[in-house]
matplotlib code that plots the C-alpha trace (Angstrom):
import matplotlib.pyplot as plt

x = [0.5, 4.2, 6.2, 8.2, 11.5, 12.6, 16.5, 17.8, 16.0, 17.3, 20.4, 21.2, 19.7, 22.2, 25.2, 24.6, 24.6, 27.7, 29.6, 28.9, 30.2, 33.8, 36.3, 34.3, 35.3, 33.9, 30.6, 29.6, 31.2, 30.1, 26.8, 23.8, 22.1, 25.2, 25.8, 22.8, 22.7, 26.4, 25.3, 22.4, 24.3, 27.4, 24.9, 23.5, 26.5, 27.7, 24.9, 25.2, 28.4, 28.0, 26.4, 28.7, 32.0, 30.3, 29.8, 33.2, 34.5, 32.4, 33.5, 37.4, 36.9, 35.9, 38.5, 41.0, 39.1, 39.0, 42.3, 43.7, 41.4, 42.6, 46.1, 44.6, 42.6, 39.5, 36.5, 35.1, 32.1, 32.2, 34.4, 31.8, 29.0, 30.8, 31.5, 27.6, 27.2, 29.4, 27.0, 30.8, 29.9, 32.5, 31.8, 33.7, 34.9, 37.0, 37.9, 39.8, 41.2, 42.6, 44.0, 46.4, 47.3, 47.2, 47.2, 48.0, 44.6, 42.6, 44.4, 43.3, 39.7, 40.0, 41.1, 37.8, 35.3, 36.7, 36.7]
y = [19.7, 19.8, 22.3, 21.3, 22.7, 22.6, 22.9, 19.8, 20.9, 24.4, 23.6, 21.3, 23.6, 26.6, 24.1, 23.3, 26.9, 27.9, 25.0, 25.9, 29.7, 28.1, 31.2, 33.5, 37.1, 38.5, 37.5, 36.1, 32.9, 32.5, 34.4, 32.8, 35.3, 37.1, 33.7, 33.1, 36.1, 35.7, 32.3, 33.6, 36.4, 33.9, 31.3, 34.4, 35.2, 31.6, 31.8, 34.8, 34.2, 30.6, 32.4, 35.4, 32.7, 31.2, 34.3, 35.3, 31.7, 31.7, 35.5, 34.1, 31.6, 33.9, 36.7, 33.7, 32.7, 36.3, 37.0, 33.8, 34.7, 38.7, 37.0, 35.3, 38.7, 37.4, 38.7, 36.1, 36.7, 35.5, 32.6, 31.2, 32.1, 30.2, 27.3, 27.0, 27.3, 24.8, 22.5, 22.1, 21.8, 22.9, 24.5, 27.6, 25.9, 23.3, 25.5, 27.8, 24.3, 23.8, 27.4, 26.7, 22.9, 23.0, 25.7, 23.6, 21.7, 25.3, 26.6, 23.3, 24.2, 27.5, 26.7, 24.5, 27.1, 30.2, 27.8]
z = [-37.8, -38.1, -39.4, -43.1, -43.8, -47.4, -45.9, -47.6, -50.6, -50.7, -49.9, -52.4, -55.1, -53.8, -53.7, -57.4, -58.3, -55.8, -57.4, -60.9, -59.7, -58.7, -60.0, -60.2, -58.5, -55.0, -54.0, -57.1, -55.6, -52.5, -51.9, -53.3, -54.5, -56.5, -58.1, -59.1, -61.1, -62.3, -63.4, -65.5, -67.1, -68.0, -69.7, -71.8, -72.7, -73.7, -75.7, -77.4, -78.3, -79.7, -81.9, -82.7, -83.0, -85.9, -87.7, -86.9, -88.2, -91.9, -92.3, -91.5, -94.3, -96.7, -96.0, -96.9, -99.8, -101.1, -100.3, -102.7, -105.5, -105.4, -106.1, -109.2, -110.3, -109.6, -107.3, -104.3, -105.8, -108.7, -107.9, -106.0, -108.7, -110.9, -108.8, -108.5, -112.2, -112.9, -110.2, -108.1, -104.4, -101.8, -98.7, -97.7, -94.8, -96.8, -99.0, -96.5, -95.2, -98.7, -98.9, -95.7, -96.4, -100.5, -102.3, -105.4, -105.2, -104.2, -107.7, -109.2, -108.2, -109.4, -112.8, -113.2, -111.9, -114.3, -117.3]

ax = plt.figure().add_subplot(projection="3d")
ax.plot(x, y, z, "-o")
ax.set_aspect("equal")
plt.show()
């Protein structure tokens, strides 16, 4: 029986990974082994911090949104308590949008959730 070499298959799986490594330092480019590892640590870390960004972003939006009600004397917290109770549905998102491109319309908002 003949011998079977996987080379074409092997091959093509190490080129996939060695291409994906393009930039990275040392051996971690250009030795199989070291970029395969590099590879797997780099899409942990992507993942990780997907995950950390978004956190970071929401806790952003409320720093801003705290930071604007603190000029009007009154607490995040219960600006957005009272938003709820009045049943008026804003994200936090687009209300740190409407900080930074119209602060007359977050006042506006503000006025009907404290009344």
């Amino acid at each position: 029986m003949t011998r079977i070499k996987s080379n074409i298959a092997s091959r093509a799986r190490h080129k996939r990974v060695l291409s994906k490594t393009k930039g990275y330092k040392h051996g971690r480019k250009n030795v199989y082994r070291h970029a395969k590892q590099g590879l797997l640590k780099a899409k942990s870390h992507a993942y990780r911090s997907k995950k950390v960004k978004k956190r970071q972003t929401r806790s952003l939006w409320i720093i801003r949104i705290n930071a604007l009600c603190r000029e009007h004397q009154i607490k995040y917290s219960q600006f957005i308590s009272n938003l709820n109770e009045k049943g008026l549905k804003y994200s936090r998102k687009k209300l740190s949008d409407l900080i930074q491109k119209d602060p007359k319309k977050f006042k506006e908002i503000l006025d009907k959730a404290m009344s």
